[in-house]
Each structure stands twice: as C-alpha cells, then as structure tokens.
PLY file of the C-alpha trace (Angstrom):
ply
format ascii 1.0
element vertex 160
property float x
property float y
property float z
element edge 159
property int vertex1
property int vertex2
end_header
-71.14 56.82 -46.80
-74.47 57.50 -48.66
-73.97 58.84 -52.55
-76.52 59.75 -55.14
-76.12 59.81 -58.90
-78.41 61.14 -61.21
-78.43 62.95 -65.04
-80.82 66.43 -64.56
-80.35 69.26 -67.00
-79.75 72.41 -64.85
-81.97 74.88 -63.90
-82.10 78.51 -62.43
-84.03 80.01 -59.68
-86.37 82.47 -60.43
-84.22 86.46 -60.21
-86.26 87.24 -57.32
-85.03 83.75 -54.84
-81.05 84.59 -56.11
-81.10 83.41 -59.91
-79.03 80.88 -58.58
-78.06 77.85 -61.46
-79.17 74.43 -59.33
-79.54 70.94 -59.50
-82.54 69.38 -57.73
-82.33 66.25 -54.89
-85.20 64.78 -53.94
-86.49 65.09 -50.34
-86.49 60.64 -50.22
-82.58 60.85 -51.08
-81.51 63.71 -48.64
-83.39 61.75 -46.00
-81.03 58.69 -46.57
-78.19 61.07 -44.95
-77.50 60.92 -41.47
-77.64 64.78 -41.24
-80.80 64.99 -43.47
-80.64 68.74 -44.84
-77.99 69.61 -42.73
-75.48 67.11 -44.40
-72.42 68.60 -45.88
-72.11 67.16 -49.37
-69.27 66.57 -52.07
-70.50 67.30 -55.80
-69.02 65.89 -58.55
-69.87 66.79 -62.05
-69.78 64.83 -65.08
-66.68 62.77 -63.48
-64.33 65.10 -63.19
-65.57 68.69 -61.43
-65.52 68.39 -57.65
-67.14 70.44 -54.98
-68.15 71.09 -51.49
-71.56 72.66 -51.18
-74.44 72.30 -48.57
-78.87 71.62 -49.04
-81.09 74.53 -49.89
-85.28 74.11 -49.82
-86.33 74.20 -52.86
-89.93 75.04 -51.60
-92.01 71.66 -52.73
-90.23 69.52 -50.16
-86.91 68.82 -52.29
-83.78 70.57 -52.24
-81.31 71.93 -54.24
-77.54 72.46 -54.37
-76.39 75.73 -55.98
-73.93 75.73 -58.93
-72.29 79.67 -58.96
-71.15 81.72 -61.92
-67.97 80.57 -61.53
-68.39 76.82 -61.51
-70.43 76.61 -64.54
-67.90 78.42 -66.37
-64.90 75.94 -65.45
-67.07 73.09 -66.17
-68.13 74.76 -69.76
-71.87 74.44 -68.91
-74.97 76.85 -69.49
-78.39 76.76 -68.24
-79.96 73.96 -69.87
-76.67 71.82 -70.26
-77.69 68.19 -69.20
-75.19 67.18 -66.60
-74.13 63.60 -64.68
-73.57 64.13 -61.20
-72.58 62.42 -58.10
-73.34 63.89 -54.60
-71.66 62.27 -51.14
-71.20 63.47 -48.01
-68.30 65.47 -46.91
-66.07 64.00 -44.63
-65.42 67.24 -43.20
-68.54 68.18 -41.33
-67.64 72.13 -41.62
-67.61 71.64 -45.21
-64.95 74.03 -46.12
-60.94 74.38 -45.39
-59.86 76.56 -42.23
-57.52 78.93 -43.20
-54.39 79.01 -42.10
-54.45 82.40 -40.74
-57.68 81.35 -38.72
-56.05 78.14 -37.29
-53.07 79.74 -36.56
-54.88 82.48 -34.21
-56.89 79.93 -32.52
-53.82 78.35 -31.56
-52.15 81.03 -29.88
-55.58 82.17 -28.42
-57.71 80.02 -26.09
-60.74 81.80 -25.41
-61.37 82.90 -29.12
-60.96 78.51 -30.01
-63.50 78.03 -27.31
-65.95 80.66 -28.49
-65.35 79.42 -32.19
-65.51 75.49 -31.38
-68.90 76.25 -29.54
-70.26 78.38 -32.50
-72.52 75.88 -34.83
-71.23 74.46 -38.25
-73.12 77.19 -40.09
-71.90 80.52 -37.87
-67.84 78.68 -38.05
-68.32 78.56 -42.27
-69.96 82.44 -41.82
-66.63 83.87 -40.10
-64.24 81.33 -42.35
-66.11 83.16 -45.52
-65.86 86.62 -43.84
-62.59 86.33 -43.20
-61.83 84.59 -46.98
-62.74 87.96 -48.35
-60.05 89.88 -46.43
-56.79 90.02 -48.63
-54.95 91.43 -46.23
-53.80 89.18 -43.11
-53.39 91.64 -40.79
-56.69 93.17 -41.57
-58.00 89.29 -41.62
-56.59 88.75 -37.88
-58.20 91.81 -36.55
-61.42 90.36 -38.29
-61.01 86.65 -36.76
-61.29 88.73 -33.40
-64.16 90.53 -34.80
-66.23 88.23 -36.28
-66.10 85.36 -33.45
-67.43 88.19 -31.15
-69.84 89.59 -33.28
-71.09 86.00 -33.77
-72.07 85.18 -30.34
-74.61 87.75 -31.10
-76.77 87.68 -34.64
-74.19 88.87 -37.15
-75.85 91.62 -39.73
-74.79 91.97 -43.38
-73.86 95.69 -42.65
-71.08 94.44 -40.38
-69.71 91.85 -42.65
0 1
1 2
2 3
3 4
4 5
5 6
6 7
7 8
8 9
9 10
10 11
11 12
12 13
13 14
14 15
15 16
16 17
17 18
18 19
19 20
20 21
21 22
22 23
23 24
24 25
25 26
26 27
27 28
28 29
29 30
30 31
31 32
32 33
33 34
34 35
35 36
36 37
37 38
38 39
39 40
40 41
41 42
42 43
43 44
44 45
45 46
46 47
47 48
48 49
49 50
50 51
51 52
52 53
53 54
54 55
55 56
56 57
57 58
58 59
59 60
60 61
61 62
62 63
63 64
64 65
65 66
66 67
67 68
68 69
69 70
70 71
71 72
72 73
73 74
74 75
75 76
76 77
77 78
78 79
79 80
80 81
81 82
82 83
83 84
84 85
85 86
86 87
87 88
88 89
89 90
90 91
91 92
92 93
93 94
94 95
95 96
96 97
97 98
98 99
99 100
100 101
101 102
102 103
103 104
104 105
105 106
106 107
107 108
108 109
109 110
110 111
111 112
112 113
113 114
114 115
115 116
116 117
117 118
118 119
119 120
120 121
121 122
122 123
123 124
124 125
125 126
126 127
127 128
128 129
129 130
130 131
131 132
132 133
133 134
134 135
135 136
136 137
137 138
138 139
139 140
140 141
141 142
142 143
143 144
144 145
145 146
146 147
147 148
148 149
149 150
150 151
151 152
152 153
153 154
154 155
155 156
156 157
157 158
158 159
C-alpha cells in the first residue's frame, strides 16, 4: 500500500473554486497509486487526526485533498497552520461507511442491490451522502428508493 508524507502549511482555494482549506499532492505521487486520481485515500494529520477523503485537480497538474470547516476546527488549525501529514489509500474502495439503513434495504431488496452495485464508486458515495442528510429513517428509506432510481439517470442538485 503506497503512503506519502509531507509538512505543507495549508492553503485555501480562491472564494470563487469553493474557498475550500487544502493540502497540495503532487501529480508524480498520485501517479504512484494504482487508481491514480481516482484512488480513495486515508489522511492523517499531524499523527493523530484521521480521514477518508478523495483527489481534486488542482488546475497545474497536481491535486489537492480538501480539509472542511469542521476538520480544521477539531484539529485546532487555521489557514496558514503548518501541518505533518500522511496520506494512504483506503482499503475501502467506496471510501465511506454504508449505512446501516442503506445495507439493510439492499438486503431485503434485490433489484435496488443490483442497480446500486452497478452504479460507479462516485454515484454509490452520491446516494450514501444524500441519504446521510436525511434524519429521519423512514424518510431516508423512501430516499434509498429514490435516489438509486434517480441515479441511473444524471442526478440534479434540485432533486437532492
């Protein structure tokens, strides 16, 4: 399994591409995965913070990997910080935990597994995150339904 380690201060995207707080991985080191961009990657920061997160262009040729909000407040980090990392690939090729409510109603229901094992990696995290944001799990099992349907077709923000 192919890591990287590096020290980079961390930076923001411009407002206009997301304002997003990044760190930066060279094109040379994302090439050394098996998946290339595509590779699902474990972050770890300064030794202790771990995270599962995915490649983003970065428009020269590199990438990036996004650090939210959220993250940079449980690691006590601004925008400037110098951090350590460590990135690795993911054993789990989705990237991201299945819900239980998910796995439970592809259990019981064939046809919606098949649809959702032939969706790609990216479309399966789309409807796991869609459905994430439903509290309610009756209102989260009419949205499986939903969502592996609407999928199959090119999903729009407006029906999210």
């Amino acid at each position: 399994m192919q890591t990287f380690q590096d020290e980079q201060i961390i930076e923001q995207l411009e407002k206009r591409k997301g304002g997003y707080f990044y760190l930066t991985i060279p094109a040379e080191v994302v090439n050394l995965f098996e998946n290339k961009r595509h590779t699902r990657l474990i972050c770890t920061i300064d030794n202790h913070f771990a995270f599962q997160c995915g490649l983003n262009h970065l428009g020269d040729g590199n990438f990036f990997i996004i650090i939210g909000s959220q993250k940079m407040k449980e690691i006590g980090r601004k925008l400037g910080d110098k951090v350590r990392f460590e990135i690795k690939e993911d054993p789990n090729a989705l990237g991201v935990d299945i819900p239980e409510v998910l796995e439970a109603v592809l259990e019981q229901d064939e046809e919606l597994k098949s649809i959702f094992d032939n969706l790609s990696l990216g479309k399966q995290r789309s409807v796991i995150f869609a459905i994430q944001k439903i509290k309610n799990i009756d209102k989260q099992i009419e949205g499986i339904r939903k969502y592996i349907g609407l999928v199959q077709q090119p999903m729009r923000k407006k029906e999210l």
